[in-house]
DRENPANU-94734 format. One line per field, with one value per residue (C-alpha): residue number from 1; residue in three letters; z, y, x. Coordinates in Angstrom, 2 decimals, padded with zeros to 5 digits. Layout:
N
n	[NUM	...]
res	[ALA	...]
pz	[Z	...]
py	[Y	...]
px	[X	...]
# end
This chain:
357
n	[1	2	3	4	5	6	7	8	9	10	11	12	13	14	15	16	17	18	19	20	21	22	23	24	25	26	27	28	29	30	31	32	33	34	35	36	37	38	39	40	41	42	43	44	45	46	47	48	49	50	51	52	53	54	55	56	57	58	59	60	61	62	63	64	65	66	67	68	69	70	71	72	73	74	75	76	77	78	79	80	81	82	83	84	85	86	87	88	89	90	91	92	93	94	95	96	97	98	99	100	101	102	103	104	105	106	107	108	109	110	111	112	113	114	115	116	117	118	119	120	121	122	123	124	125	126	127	128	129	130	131	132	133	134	135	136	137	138	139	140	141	142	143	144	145	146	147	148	149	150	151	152	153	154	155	156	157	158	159	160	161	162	163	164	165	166	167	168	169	170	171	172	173	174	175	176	177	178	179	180	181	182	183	184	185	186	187	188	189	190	191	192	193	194	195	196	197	198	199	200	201	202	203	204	205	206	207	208	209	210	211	212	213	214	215	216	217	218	219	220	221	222	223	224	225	226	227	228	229	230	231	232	233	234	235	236	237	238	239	240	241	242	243	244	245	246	247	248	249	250	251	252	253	254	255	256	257	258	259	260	261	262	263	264	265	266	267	268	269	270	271	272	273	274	275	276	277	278	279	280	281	282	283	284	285	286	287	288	289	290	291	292	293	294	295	296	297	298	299	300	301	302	303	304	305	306	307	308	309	310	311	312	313	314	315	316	317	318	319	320	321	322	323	324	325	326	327	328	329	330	331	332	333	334	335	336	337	338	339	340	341	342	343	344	345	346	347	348	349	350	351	352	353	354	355	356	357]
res	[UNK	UNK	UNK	UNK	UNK	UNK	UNK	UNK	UNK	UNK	UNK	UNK	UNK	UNK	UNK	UNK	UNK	UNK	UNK	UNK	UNK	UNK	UNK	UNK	UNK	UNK	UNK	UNK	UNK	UNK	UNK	UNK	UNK	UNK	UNK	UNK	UNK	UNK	UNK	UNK	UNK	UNK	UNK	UNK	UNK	UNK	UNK	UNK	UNK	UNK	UNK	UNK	UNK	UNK	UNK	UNK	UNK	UNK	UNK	UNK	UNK	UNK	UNK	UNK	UNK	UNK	UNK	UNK	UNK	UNK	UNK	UNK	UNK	UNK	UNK	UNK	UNK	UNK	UNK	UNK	UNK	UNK	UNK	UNK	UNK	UNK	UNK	UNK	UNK	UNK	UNK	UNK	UNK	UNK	UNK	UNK	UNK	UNK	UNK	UNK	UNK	UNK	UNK	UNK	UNK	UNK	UNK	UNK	UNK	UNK	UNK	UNK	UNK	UNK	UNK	UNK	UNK	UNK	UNK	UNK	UNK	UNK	UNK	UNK	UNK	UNK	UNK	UNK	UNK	UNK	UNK	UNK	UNK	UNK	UNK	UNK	UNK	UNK	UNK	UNK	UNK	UNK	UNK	UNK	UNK	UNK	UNK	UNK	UNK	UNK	UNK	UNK	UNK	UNK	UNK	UNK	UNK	UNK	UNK	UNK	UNK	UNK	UNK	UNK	UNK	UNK	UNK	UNK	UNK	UNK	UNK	UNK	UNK	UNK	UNK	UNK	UNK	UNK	UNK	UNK	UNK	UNK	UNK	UNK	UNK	UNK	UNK	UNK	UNK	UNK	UNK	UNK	UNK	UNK	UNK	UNK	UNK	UNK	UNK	UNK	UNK	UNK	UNK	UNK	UNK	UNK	UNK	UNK	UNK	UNK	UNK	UNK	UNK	UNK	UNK	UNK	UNK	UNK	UNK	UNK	UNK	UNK	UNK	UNK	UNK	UNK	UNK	UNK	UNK	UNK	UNK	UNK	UNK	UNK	UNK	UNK	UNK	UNK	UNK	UNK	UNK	UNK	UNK	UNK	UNK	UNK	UNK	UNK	UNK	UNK	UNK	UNK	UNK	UNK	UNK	UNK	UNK	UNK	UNK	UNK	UNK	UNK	UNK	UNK	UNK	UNK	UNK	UNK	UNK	UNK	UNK	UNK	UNK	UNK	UNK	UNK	UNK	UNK	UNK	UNK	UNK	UNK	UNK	UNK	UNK	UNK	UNK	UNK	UNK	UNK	UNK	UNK	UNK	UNK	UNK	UNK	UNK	UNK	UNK	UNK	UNK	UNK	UNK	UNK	UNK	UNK	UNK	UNK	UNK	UNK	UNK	UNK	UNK	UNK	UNK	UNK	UNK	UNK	UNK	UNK	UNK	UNK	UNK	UNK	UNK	UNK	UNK	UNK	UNK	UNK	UNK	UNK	UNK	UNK	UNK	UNK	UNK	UNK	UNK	UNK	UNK	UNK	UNK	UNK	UNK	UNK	UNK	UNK	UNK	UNK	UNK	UNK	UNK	UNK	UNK	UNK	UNK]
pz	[-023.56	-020.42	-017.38	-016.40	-019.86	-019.39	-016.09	-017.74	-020.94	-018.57	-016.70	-014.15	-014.17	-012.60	-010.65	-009.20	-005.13	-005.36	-006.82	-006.85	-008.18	-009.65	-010.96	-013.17	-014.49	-015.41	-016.85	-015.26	-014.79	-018.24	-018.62	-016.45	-018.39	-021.95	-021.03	-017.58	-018.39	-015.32	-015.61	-012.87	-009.47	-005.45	-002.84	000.99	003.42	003.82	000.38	000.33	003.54	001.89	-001.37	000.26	002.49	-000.56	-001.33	-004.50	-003.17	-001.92	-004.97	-004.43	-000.40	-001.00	-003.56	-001.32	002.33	002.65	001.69	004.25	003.95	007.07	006.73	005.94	003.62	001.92	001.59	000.01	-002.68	-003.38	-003.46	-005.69	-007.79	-008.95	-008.24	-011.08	-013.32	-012.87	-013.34	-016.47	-017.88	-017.20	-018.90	-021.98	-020.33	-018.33	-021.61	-023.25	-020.84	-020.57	-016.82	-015.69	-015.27	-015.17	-011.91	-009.34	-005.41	-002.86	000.53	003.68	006.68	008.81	011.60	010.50	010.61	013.00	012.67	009.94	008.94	009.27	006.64	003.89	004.17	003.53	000.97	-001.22	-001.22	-002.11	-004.46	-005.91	-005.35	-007.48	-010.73	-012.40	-013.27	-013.11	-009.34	-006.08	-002.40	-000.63	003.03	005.36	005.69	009.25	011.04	011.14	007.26	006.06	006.07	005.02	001.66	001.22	001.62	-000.76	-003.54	-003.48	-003.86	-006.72	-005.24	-006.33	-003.47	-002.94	000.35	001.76	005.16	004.56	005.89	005.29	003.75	006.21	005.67	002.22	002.39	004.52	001.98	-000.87	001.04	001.83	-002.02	-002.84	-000.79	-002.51	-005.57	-004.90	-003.25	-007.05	-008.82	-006.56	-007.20	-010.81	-011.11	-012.50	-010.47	-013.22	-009.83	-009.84	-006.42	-005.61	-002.34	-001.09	000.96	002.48	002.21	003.51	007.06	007.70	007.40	009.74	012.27	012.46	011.36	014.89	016.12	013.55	012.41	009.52	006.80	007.48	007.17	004.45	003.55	005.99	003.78	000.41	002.21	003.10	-000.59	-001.63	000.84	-000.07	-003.73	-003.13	-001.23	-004.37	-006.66	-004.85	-004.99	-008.51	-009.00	-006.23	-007.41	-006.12	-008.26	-011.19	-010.73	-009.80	-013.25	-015.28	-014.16	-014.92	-012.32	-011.98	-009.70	-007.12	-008.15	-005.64	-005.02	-003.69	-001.37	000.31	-002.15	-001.18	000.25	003.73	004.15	003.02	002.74	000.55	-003.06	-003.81	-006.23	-003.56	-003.53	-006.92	-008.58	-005.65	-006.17	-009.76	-011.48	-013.81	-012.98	-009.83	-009.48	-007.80	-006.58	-005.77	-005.08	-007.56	-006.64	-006.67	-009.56	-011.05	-009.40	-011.30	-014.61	-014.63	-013.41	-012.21	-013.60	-014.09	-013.44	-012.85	-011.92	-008.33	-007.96	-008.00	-005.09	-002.46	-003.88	-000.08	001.81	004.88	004.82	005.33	007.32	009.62	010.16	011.54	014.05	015.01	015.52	017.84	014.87	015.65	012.25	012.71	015.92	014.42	011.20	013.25	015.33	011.40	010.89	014.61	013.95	009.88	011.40	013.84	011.28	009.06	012.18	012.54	008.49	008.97	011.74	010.55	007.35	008.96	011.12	007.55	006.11	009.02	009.05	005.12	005.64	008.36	006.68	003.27	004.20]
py	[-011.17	-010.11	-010.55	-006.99	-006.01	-008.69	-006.94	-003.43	-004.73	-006.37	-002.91	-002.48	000.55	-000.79	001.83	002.13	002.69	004.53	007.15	008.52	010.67	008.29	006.43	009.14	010.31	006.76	006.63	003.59	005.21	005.54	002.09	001.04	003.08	001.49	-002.22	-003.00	-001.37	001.32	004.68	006.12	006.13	006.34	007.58	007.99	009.36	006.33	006.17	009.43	008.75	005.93	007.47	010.39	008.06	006.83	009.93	010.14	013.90	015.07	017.32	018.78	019.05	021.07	023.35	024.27	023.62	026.96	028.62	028.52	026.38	024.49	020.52	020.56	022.60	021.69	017.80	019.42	021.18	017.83	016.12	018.60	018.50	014.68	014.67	016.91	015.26	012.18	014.03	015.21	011.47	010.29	013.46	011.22	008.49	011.44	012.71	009.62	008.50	012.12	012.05	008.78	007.38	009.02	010.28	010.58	011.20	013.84	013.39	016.01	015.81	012.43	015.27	016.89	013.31	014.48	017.98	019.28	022.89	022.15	019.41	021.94	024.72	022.30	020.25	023.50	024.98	021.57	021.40	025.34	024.84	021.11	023.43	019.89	018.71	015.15	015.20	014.16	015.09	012.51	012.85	010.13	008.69	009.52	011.06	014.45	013.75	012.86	016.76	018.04	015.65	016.59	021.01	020.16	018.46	021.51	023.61	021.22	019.65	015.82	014.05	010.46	009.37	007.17	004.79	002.86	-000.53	-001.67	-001.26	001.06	003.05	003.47	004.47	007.31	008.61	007.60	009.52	012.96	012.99	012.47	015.55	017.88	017.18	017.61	021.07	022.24	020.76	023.28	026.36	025.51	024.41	021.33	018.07	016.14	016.53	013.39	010.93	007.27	005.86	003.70	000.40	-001.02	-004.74	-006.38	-005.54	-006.96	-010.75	-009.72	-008.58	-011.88	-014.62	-015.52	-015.87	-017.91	-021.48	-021.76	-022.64	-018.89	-017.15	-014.86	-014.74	-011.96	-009.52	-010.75	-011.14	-007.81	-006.76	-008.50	-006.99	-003.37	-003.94	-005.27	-001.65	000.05	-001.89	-000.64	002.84	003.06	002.07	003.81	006.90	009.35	008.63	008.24	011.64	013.19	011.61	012.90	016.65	014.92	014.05	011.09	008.00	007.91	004.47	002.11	001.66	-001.45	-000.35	-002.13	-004.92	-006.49	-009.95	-009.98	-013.81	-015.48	-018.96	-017.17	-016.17	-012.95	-011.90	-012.99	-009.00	-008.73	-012.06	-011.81	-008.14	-008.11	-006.00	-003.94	000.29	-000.74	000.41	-002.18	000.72	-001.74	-001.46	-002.40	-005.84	-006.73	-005.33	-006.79	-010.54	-010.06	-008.80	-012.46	-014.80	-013.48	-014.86	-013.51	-015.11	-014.37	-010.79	-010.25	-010.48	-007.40	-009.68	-010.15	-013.37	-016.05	-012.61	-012.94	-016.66	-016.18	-013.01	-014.69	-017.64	-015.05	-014.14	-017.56	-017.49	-014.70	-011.64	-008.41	-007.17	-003.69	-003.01	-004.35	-002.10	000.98	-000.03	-000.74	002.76	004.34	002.06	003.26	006.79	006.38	004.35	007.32	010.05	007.87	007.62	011.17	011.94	009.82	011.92	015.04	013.69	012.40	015.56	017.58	015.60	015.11	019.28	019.74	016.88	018.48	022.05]
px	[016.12	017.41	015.07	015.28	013.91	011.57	010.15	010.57	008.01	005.77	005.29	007.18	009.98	013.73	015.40	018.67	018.89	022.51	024.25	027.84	029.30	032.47	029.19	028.27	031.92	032.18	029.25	028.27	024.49	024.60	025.16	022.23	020.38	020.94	022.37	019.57	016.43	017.34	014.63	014.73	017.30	016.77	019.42	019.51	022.57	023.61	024.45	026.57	028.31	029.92	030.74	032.34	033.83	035.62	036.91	035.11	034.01	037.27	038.15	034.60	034.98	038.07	036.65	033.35	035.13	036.75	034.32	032.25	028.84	028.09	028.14	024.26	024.48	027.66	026.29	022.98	025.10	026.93	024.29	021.93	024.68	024.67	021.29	020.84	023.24	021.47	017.85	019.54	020.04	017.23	015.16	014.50	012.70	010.77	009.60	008.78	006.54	005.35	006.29	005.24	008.98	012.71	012.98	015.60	014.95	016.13	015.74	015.01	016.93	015.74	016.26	013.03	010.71	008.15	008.10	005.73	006.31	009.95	009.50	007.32	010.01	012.98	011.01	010.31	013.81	015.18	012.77	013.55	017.55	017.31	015.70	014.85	011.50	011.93	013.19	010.78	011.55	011.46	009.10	008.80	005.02	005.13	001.85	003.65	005.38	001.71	-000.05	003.43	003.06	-000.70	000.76	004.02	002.02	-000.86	002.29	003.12	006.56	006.69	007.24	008.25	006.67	009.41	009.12	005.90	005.94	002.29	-000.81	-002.33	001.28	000.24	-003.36	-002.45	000.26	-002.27	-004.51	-002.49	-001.43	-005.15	-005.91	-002.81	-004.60	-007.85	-006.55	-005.13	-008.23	-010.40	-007.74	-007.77	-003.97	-002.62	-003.23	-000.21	001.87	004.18	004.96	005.57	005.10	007.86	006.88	009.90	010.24	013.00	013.22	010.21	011.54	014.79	012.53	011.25	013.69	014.78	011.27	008.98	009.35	011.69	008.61	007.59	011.13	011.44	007.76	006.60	007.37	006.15	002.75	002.59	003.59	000.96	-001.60	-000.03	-000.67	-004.10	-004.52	-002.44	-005.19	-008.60	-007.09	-006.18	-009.99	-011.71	-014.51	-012.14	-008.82	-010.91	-012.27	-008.93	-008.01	-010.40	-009.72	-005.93	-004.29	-002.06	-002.08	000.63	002.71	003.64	007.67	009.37	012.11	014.72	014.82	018.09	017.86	019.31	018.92	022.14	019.90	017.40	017.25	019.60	016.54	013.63	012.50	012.70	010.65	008.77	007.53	006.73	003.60	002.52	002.60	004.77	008.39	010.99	014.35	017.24	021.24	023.56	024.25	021.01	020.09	023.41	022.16	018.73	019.94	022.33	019.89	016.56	013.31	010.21	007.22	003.37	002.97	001.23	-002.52	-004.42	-006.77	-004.20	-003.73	-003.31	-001.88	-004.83	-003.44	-000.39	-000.46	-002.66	-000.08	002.08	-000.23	-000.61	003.00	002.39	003.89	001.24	001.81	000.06	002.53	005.38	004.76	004.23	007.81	009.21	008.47	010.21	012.76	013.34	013.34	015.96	018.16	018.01	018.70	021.66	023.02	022.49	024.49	027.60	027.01	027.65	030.66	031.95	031.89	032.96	036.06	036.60	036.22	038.72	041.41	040.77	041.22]
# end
């Protein structure tokens, strides 16, 4: 058996972090799907700007260019549109698991990070123009992203919190999707309203490579996994989930994001191995998912206890690494990255526009 149908039988769900659209005429989501274990699938700007950079979009440009949308709008009809084709192959695993796995992300404009109401408005009609059930908005676990989460899932808009760096990141968006709920228990609506919140992994062991002794490079990061999912763990049992659940709502799963290894000198699957248990999600690009499918291994899934996370955090604070300040600079700095994907996105297309027209 392959090990990424060993991880998916052990409980955790293996989803893609990329999407294009040559992917899905070749039907190489499809093969994800059936060969990899693959239920679900991720995307960012980033992302797009290089698959339209490829000219995989250029028929598509043409068609829409003259017509007059402006280059936000034009790259949210793109995107809608493979978003929904990929929503669409992944309905089956959505209904299996009766809603628990099979979905595919959407994000907001980075542009709208730390403005609230901006971030409900655009996070509804994304969610109304999409039309697919099995589709989450994606709104970054800022301090202004955090009440817009808590508004969009009382409105019943699945949302996949996205830019959490620690565990503190992920009480607060455990927290605002808590509150949504609770808010459609007390109106008498549904509280099944469907989110994941995405801790981002990597980056934490670049930020420090060049300035901790080389027996604590590349372990930064797991250690804060494991201190997230300890968080993740206390949640799922805390008083008020399990009351939420019993008027049936559903817990908000923890997401590993940016899974691929950065470290040349480190294992291509260290995010992956590293990162495994049960009711978790692991979202990773295609070479790393590719690198895990051929060699990975699976071994003992992460303790729910923190397992030796205060030991080894607190090695990198001997080391002089302020962990809470560098995860709140994690998050600036994740912000900014994505302002900046977002901005060479809309050059792209403006140009791609002009050239194709």
């Amino acid at each position: 058996m392959k090990p990424t149908q060993t991880l998916h039988e052990r409980g955790q769900s293996l989803w893609l972090d990329n999407i294009t659209r040559g992917m899905l005429d070749s039907g190489r989501i499809r093969r994800y799907i059936d060969r990899y274990a693959v239920t679900g699938l991720t995307s960012n700007p980033s992302i797009f700007d290089k698959a339209i950079e490829s000219g995989d979009y250029d028929d598509a440009i043409r068609a829409k260019a003259g017509k007059g949308p402006a280059n936000e709008d034009l790259f949210f009809e793109l995107a809608i549109e493979d978003l929904q084709r990929a929503a669409d192959e992944f309905l089956p695993v959505h209904e299996r698991t009766d809603g628990v796995d099979g979905w595919v992300s959407l994000e907001v404009s980075p542009l709208l990070a730390y403005d609230t109401a901006a971030t409900i408005e655009a996070a509804k009609t994304l969610h109304r123009q999409a039309a697919r059930r099995n589709l989450l908005i994606k709104i970054p676990g800022t301090t202004e992203g955090l009440p817009a989460i808590t508004e969009c899932v009382a409105s019943g808009v699945p949302i996949n919190v996205t830019l959490l760096f620690s565990a503190d990141h992920y009480r607060a968006a455990a927290d605002a999707y808590l509150t949504g709920l609770q808010r459609r228990v007390d109106q008498g609506l549904d509280p099944a309203v469907g989110s994941v919140a995405s801790v981002f992994m990597s980056r934490w062991d670049v930020a420090v490579a060049a300035t901790v002794p080389d027996h604590l490079k590349d372990r930064l990061a797991l250690a804060v996994g494991l201190d997230t999912y300890r968080a993740y763990r206390h949640f799922m049992d805390s008083d008020r989930m399990q009351r939420l659940e019993n008027a049936g709502a559903r817990v908000q799963r923890l997401l590993w994001a940016s899974t691929r290894t950065k470290d040349p000198a480190a294992s291509d699957t260290l995010y992956v191995h590293g990162l495994a248990a049960p009711l978790t999600i692991n979202t990773m690009p295609d070479r790393t998912l590719e690198a895990f499918y051929d060699h990975g291994e699976v071994g003992a899934p992460m303790p729910a206890d923190g397992g030796d996370a205060d030991e080894v955090l607190a090695r990198f604070a001997d080391a002089g690494v302020d962990v809470a300040a560098l995860a709140e600079r994690l998050q600036r700095e994740g912000a900014e990255t994505f302002v900046t994907a977002w901005n060479d996105l809309m050059t792209r297309i403006s140009a791609q526009s002009a050239s194709l027209v």
